[in-house]
N, C-alpha and C positions, 0 to 999 in steps of 0.2 A: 726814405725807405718805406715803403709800402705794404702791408700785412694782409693787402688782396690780390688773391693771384686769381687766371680765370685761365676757366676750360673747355674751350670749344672747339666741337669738331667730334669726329669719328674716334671713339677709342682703339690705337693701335695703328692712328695712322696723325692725326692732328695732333691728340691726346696718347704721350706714351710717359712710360715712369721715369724717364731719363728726363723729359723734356719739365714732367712735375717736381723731379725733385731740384734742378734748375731755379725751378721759381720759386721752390721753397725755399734754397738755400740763398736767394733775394731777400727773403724776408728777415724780421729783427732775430725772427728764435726765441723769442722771448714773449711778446705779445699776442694772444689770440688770431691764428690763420683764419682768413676768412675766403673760401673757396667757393667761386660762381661758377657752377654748371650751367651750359648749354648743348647738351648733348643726345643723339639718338642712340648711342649707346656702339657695340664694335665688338673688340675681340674679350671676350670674355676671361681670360689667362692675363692679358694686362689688366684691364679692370680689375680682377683678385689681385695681383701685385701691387697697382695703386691703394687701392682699400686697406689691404698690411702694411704698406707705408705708413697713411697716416695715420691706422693704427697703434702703430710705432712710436710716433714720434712723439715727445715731451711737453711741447708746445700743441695748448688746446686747439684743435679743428676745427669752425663753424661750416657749414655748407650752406649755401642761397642756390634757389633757383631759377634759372635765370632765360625761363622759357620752356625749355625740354629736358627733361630726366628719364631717360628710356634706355629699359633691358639692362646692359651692366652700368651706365652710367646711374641707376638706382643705387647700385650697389656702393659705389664711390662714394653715394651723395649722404650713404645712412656712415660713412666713416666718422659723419662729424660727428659733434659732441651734442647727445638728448636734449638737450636744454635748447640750442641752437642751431636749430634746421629747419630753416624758412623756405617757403614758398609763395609766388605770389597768386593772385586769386585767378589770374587769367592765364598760368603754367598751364604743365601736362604732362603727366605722370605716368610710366609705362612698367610694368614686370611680366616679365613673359618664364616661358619655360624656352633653355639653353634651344639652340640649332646647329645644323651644319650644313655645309653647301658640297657635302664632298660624294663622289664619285669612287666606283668600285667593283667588287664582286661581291657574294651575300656574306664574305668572312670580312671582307673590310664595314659592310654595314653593319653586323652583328658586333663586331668591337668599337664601332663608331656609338652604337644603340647605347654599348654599355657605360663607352665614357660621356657621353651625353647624361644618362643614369645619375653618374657621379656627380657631374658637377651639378645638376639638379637638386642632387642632396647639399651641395656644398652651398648653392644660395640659398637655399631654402632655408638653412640651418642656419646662415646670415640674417635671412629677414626675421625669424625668428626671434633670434639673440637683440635681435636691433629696433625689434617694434613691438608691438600687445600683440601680435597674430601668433596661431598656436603653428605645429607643423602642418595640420591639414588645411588649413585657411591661406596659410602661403602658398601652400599647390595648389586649389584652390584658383586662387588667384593668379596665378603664375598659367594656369593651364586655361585662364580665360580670355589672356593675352589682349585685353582692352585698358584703354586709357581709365584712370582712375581718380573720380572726385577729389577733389581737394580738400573737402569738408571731409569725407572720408577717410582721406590719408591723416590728418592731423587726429582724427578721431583714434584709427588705428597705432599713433603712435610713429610713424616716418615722418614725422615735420612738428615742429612745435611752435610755429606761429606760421598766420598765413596774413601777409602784405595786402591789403586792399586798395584796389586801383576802383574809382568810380566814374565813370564818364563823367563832363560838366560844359553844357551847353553855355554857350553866352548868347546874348544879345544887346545890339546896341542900343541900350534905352536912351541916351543922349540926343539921338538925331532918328527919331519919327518917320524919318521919311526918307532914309536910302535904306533902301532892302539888296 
């Protein structure tokens, strides 16, 4: 039985909380979850529902990253546990401000505006809670909607080790003379 489960794909279509709680219930229950992100992130309403999940749950959460952490799959990736949320040196880190793809007249964008609003405050108040950034530095950064250092992230507080990968050439010093 296995205490790694992984998550990749689009939240709310690859990644949904039925499909995670699945794989948690694979797991022992007992021993440290350790959950691999690779995601560009999706519907934002499951993302919150994941994140309560393993908010929830009894058994410690770890998160790794496991290439891409983007928009709400950020949010998932801070449900682990402070201590352990890793990233490695050559990921890529995204928080943006919420969107929407919808279509209307100016009464459906005006209530569109305002729940967007919301849930704005409601990551925000996530990243927050969940790292050294104050509220105006998560908006901030939410509203500059670019990838974000890695030495930075762990500075800030979202990740508490970062994995180093280093290239390493070889050459065959054996035999001089096949190139």
């Amino acid at each position: 039985m296995s205490n790694d489960i992984y998550l990749i794909g689009e939240v709310g279509k690859e990644i949904t909380l039925a499909d995670t709680i699945d794989k948690v219930n694979s797991s022992d229950g007992i021993k440290p979850l350790n959950v691999h992100i690779h995601s560009k992130g999706g519907s934002v309403y499951e993302g919150l529902a994941i994140y309560n999940y393993f908010k929830g749950l009894k058994q410690e959460v770890n998160t790794v990253s496991n290439g891409l952490v983007a928009s709400i799959a950020s949010i998932i990736f801070l449900a682990g546990n402070k201590k352990n949320r890793i990233i490695n040196n050559t990921d890529s880190f995204l928080i943006h401000l919420p969107m929407s793809g919808m279509k209307g007249n100016a009464k459906d964008f005006e209530k569109t505006a305002k729940e967007l609003r919301s849930v704005e405050d409601k990551l925000s108040n996530i990243y927050v809670q969940e790292t050294n950034l104050t509220k105006d530095e998560a908006l901030e950064l939410m509203n500059k909607d670019e990838m974000l250092d890695v030495n930075f992230i762990k500075e800030k507080g979202f990740v508490s080790a970062i994995n180093e990968f280093k290239a390493v050439a070889k050459f065959n010093i054996n035999n001089k003379n096949e190139m």
